[in-house]
C-alpha positions as CSV (number, residue, x, y, z in Angstrom):
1,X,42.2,16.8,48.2
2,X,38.6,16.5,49.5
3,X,38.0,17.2,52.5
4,X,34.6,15.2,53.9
5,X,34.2,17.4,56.8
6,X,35.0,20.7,55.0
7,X,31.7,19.2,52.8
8,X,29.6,19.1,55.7
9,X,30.4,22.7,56.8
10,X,29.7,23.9,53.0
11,X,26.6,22.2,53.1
12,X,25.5,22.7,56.8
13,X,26.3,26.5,55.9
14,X,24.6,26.5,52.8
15,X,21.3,24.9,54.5
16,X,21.2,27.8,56.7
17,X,22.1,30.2,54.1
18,X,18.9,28.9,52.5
19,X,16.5,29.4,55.3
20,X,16.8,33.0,54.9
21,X,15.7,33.0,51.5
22,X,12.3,34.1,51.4
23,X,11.1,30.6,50.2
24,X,13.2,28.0,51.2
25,X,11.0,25.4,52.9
26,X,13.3,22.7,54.0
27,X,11.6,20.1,51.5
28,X,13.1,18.0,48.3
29,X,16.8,17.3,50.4
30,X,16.8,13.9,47.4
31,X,14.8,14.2,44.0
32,X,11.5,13.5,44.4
33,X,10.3,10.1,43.1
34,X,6.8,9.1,42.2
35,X,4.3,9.2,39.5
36,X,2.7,11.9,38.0
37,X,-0.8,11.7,35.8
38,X,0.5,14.0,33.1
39,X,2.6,11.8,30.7
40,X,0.5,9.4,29.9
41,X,-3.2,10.5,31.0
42,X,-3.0,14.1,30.0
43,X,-6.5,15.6,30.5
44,X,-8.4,12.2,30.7
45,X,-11.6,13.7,31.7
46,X,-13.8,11.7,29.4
47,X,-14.4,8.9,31.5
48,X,-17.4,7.0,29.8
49,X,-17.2,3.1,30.8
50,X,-14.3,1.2,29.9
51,X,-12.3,4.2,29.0
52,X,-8.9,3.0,29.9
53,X,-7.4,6.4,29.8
54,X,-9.5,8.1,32.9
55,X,-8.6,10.6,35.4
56,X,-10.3,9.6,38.1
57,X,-10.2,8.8,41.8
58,X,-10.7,5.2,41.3
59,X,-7.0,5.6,39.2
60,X,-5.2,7.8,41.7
61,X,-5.7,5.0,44.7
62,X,-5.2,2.4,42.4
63,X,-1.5,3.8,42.0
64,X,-1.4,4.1,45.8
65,X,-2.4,0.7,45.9
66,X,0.2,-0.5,43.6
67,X,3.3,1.6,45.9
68,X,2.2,0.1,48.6
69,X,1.6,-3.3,47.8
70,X,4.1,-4.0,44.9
71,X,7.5,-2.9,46.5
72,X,7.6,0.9,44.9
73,X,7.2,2.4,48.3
74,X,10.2,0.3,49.8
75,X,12.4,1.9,46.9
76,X,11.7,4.9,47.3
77,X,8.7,6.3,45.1
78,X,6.3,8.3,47.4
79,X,4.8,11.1,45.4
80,X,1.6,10.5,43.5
81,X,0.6,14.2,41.8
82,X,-2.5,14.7,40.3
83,X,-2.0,17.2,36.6
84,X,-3.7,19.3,34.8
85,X,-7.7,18.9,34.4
86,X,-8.6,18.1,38.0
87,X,-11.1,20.6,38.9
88,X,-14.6,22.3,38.2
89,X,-14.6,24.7,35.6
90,X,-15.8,27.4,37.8
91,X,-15.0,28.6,41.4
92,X,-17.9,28.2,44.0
93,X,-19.3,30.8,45.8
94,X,-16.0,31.8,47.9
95,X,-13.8,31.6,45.1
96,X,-12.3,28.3,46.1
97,X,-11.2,25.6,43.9
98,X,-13.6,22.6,43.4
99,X,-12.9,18.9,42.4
100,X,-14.5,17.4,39.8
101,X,-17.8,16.3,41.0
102,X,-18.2,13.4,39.2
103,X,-14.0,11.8,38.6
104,X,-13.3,12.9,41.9
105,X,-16.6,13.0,44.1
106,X,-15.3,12.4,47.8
107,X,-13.1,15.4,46.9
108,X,-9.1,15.8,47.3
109,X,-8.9,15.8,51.7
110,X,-10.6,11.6,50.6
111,X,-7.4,11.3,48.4
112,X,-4.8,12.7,50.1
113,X,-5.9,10.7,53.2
114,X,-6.0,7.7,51.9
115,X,-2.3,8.3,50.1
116,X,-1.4,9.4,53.3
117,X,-2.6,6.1,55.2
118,X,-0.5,4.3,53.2
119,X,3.1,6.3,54.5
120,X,3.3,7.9,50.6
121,X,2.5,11.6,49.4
122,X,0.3,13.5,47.5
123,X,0.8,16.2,45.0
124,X,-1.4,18.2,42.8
125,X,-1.1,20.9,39.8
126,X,-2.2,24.8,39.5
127,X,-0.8,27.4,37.0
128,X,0.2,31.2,38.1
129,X,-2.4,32.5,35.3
130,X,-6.2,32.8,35.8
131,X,-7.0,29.7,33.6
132,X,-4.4,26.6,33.6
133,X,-3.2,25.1,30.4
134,X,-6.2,23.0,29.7
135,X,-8.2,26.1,30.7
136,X,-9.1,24.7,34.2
137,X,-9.0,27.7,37.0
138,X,-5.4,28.7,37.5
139,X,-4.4,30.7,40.4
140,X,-3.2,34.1,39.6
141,X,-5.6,36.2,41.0
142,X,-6.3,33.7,43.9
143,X,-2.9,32.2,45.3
144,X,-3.6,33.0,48.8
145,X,-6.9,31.1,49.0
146,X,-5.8,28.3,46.8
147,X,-2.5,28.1,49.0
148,X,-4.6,27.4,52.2
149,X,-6.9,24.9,49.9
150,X,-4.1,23.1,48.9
151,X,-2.7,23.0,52.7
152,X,-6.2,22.3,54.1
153,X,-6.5,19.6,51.6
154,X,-3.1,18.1,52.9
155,X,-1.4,18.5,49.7
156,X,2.8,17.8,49.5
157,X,3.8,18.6,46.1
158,X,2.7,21.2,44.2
159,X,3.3,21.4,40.3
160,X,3.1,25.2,39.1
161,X,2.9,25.5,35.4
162,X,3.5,28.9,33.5
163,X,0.9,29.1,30.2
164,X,-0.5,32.1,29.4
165,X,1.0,34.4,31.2
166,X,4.0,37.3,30.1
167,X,7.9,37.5,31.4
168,X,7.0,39.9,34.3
169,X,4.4,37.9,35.9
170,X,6.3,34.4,35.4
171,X,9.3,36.6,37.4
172,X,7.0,38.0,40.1
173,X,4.1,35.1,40.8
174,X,6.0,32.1,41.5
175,X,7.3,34.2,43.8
176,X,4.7,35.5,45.6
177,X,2.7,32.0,45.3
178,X,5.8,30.2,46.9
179,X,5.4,32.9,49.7
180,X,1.8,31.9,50.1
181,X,2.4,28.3,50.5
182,X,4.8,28.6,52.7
183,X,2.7,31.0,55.2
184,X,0.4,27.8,55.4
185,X,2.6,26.3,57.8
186,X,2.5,23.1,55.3
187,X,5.5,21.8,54.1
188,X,5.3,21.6,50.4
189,X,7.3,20.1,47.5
190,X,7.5,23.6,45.2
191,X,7.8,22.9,41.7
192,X,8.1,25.3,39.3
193,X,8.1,25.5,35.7
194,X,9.4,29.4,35.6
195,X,12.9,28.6,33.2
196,X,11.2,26.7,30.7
197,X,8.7,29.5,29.7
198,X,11.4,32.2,29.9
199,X,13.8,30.7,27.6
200,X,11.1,28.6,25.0
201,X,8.1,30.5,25.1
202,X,9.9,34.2,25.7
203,X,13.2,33.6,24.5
204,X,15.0,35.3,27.2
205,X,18.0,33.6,29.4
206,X,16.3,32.2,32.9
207,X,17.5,33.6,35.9
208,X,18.7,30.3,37.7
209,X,20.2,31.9,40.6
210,X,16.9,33.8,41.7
211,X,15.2,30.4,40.3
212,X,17.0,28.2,42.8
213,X,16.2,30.7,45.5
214,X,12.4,30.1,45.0
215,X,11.6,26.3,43.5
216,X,12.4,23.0,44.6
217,X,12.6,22.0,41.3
218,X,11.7,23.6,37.6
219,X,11.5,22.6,34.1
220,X,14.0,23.5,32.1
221,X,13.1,21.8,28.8
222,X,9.9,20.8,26.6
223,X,7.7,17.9,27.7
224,X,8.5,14.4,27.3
225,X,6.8,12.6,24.7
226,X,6.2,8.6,24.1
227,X,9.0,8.4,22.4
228,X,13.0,7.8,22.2
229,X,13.7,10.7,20.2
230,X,12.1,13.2,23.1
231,X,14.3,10.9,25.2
232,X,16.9,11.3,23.1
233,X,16.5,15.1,22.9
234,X,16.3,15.5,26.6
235,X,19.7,13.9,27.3
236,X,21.1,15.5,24.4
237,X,19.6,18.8,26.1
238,X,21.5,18.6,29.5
239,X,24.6,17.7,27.9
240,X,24.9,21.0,26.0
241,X,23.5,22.9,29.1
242,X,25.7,21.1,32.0
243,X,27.9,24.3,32.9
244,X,25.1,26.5,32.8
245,X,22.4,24.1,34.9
246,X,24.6,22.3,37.6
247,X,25.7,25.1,39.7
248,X,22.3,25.8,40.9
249,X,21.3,22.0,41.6
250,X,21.4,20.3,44.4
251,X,20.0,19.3,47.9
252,X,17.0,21.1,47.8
253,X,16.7,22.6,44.4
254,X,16.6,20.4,41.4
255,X,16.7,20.5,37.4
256,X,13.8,18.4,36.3
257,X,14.0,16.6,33.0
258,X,10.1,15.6,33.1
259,X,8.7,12.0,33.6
260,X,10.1,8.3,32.5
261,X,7.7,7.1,29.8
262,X,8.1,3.6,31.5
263,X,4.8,1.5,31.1
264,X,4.2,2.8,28.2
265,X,5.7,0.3,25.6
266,X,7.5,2.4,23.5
267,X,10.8,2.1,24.5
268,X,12.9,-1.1,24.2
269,X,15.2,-2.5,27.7
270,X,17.9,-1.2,26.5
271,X,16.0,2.4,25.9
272,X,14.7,2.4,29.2
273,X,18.0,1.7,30.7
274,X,19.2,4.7,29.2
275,X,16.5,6.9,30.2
276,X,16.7,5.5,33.7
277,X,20.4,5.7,34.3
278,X,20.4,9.1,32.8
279,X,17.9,10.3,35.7
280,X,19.9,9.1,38.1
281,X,22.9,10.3,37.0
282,X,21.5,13.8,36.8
283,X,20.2,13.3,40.5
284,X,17.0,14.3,38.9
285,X,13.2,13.8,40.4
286,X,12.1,9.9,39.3
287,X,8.3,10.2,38.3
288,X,6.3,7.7,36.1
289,X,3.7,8.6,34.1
290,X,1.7,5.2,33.1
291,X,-0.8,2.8,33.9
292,X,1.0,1.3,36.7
293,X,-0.4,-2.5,35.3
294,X,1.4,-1.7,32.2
295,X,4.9,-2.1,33.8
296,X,6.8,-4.8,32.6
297,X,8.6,-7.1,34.4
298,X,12.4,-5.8,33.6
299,X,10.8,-1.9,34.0
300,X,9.6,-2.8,37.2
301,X,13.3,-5.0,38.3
302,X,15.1,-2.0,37.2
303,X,13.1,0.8,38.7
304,X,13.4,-1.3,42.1
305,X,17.1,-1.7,41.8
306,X,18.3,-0.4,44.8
307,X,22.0,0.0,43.5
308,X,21.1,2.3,41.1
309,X,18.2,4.4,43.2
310,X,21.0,5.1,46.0
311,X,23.4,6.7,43.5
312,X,20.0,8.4,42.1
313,X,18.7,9.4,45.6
314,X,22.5,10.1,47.0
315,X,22.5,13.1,49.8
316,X,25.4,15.1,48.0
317,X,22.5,15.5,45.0
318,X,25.7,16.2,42.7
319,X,24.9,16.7,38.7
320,X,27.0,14.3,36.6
321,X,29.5,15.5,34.1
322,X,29.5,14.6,30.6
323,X,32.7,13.8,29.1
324,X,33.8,12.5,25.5
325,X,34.3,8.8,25.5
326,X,37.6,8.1,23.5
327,X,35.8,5.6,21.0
328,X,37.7,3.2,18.9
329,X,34.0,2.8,16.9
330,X,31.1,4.5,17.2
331,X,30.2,7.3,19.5
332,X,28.8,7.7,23.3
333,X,29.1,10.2,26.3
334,X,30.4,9.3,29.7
335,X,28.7,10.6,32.3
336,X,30.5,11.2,35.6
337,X,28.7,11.2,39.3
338,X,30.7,11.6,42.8
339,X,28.7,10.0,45.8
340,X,28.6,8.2,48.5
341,X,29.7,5.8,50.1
342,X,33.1,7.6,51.3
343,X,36.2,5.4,52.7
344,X,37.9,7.9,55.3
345,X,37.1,11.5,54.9
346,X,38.6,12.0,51.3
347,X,37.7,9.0,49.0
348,X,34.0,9.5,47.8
349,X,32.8,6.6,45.3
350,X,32.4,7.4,41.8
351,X,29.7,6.0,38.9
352,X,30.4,6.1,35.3
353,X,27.6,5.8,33.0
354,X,28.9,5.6,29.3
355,X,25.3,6.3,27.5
356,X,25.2,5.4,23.5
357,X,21.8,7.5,22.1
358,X,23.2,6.4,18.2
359,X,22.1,2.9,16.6
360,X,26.0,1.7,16.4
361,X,27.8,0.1,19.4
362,X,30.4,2.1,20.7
363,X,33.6,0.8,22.1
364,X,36.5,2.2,24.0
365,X,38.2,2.8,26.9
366,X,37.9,5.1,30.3
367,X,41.3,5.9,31.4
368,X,40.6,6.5,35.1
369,X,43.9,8.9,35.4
370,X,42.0,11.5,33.5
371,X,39.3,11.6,35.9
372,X,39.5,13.0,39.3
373,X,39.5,9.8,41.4
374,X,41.7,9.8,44.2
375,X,41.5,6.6,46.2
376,X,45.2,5.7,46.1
377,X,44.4,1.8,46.8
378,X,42.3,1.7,43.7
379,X,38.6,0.6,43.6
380,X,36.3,-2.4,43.0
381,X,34.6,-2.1,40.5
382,X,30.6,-2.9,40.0
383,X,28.0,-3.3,37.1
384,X,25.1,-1.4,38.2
385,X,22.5,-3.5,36.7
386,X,23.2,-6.7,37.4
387,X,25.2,-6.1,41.0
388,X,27.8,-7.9,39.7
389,X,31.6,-6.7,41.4
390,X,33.5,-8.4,38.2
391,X,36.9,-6.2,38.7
392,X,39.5,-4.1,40.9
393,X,41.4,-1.3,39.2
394,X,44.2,1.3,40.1
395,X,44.2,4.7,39.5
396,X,46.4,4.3,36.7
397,X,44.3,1.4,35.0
398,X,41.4,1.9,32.2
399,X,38.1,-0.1,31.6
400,X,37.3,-1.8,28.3
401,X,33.9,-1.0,28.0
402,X,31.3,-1.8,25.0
403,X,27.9,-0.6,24.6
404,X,25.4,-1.3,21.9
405,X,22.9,1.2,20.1
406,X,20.7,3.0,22.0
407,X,21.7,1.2,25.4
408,X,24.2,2.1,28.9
409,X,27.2,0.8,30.5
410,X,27.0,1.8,34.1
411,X,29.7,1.1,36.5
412,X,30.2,2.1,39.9
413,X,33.9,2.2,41.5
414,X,33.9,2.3,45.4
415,X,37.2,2.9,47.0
416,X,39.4,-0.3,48.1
């Protein structure tokens, strides 16, 4: 039987168990949630008048703006992280990195000060080779100087990418950059992007016990593209990989399945419910990618739903389950997720989110006797999405529950 205050000694331990790793930094305790100019911007450095598409600093405080002023804050989302494509192409004379003059001419200490006057974060991109991805200055031969940039520029989040470089050096640079940003004295957000290259560009198994040592958080799969089928792929992805991903994830060290493509008009409601409830059922990082105007009204009521961003954002940071759902038509996968709220010291609440990626509704039942709930008074039970509480159940009772194509049930049970 669970034991609540056994938890806190694991995790108390395991905090300071941490803090003798050479990295650990304290930072990232709940996924990370924001926006990030990657998705849907890219590069973006083209920014002749009227381009919608421009990475500039006029866009990067209009998303503070739009945190601050349109509820996104209040929920949660404080990370806005500048990508690829930022700088200069060349060093100056001290071999420090240099904003783009003309998308960013008050320079990145403007930006992350005005971020910061708003309460939210600020987050920015580098790559452990000599040239980044887009072949912008990358770091390799210069982490110390660009840790202290980065700290002097008040940067929180930093997004380390992995081109161009071989096995050996992804292994021993994010290493020795997360050493340099930590001897800044500036708490930093350390994400890394180490597994992914291993296993897709070098086809060697990642090391995810010397990876959760040293990241925050790390990429373990391809980019997410405008469309359902990368969304598709992606959940499809962590299913397969569950046993092997979620014993290294939690408070403090996250699997990141890249960006929502919210805003971006290519998924249907019932598509971005899925990709939503997925996110938070992994306890993954929460970062759009979009014009922030291009939000629609149901996008914006569900990424502001505050039932479903405290199960995303829960302190126990626990990686849901996939399980077969026992189908009478059609096919889905029921995710599992223990959390809080806890009645006593042994009954932790419990989410179910019974995902449907295929075009044909699936319907069937979750016999709650073949999970492990415990709650021996049984448990109300609630619709995520709408908030509604619509029925109480016994350990011993099962759920009728339909979902169309390409759409979620989510239901959370909290102990009577």
């Amino acid at each position: 039987m669970f034991n609540f205050r056994c938890a806190l000694c694991i995790l108390f331990f395991t905090f300071l168990l941490d803090k003798v790793d050479l990295l650990e930094n304290g930072m990232a305790r709940a996924p990370p949630m924001g926006w990030m100019s990657w998705g849907y911007y890219m590069c973006a450095a083209r920014c002749e008048a009227g381009d919608d598409k421009c990475l500039d600093e006029k866009l990067i405080l209009s998303v503070a703006d739009a945190f601050y002023e349109e509820g996104y804050q209040e929920a949660g989302y404080e990370y806005i992280i500048i990508d690829d494509c930022w700088s200069e192409k060349k060093r100056d004379e001290n071999g420090r990195l240099v904003a783009d003059k003309r998308r960013f001419p008050r320079g990145m200490k403007f930006i992350a000060d005005y971020i910061h006057s708003k309460g939210l974060k600020f987050g920015m991109y580098t790559n452990i080779a000599d040239i980044t991805c887009m072949q912008y200055p990358g770091s390799l031969k210069h982490m110390e100087i660009d840790a202290k940039t980065f700290a002097e520029w008040g940067v929180d989040y930093l997004k380390v990418d992995g081109c161009f470089v071989s096995e050996d050096i992804l292994n021993k640079a994010y290493i020795q950059l997360g050493q340099h940003l930590n001897d800044t004295g500036r708490p930093m957000v350390y994400s890394c992007s180490w597994p992914y290259y291993i296993e897709f560009i070098h086809r060697k198994t990642p090391n995810y016990s010397l990876i959760s040592k040293y990241c925050n958080l790390w990429r373990n799969y391809h980019d997410v593209q405008t469309s359902w089928l990368s969304v598709a792929a992606i959940a499809r992805f962590y299913g397969r990989r569950y046993r092997e991903l979620a014993p290294h994830h939690g408070p403090g060290h996250w699997n990141d399945p890249d960006m929502l493509i919210f805003g971006t008009g290519v998924l249907t409601r019932s598509q971005s419910r899925v990709q939503l409830a997925l996110m938070a059922m992994l306890s993954a990082p929460i970062l759009l990618s979009c014009n922030m105007k291009m939000i629609t009204p149901y996008e914006k009521e569900i990424l502001q739903n505050l039932d479903l961003i405290a199960i995303a954002q829960d302190p126990l940071g626990i990686m849901a389950e996939p399980h077969e759902f026992e189908s009478t038509s059609g096919t889905a996968t029921i995710w599992l997720k223990p959390h809080l709220p806890m009645k006593g010291d042994q009954y932790l609440s419990y989410t179910f989110a019974v995902i449907n990626m295929e075009n044909e509704e699936a319907t069937g039942m979750i016999q709650l006797d073949q999970f492990p709930l415990n709650a021996t008074d049984g448990y109300t039970v609630m619709n995520v999405f709408t908030g509604e509480y619509f029925l109480n159940v016994s350990l011993s009772d099962a759920i009728e529950v339909k979902v169309p194509g390409q759409d979620v049930a989510m239901l959370t049970l909290y102990p009577l």
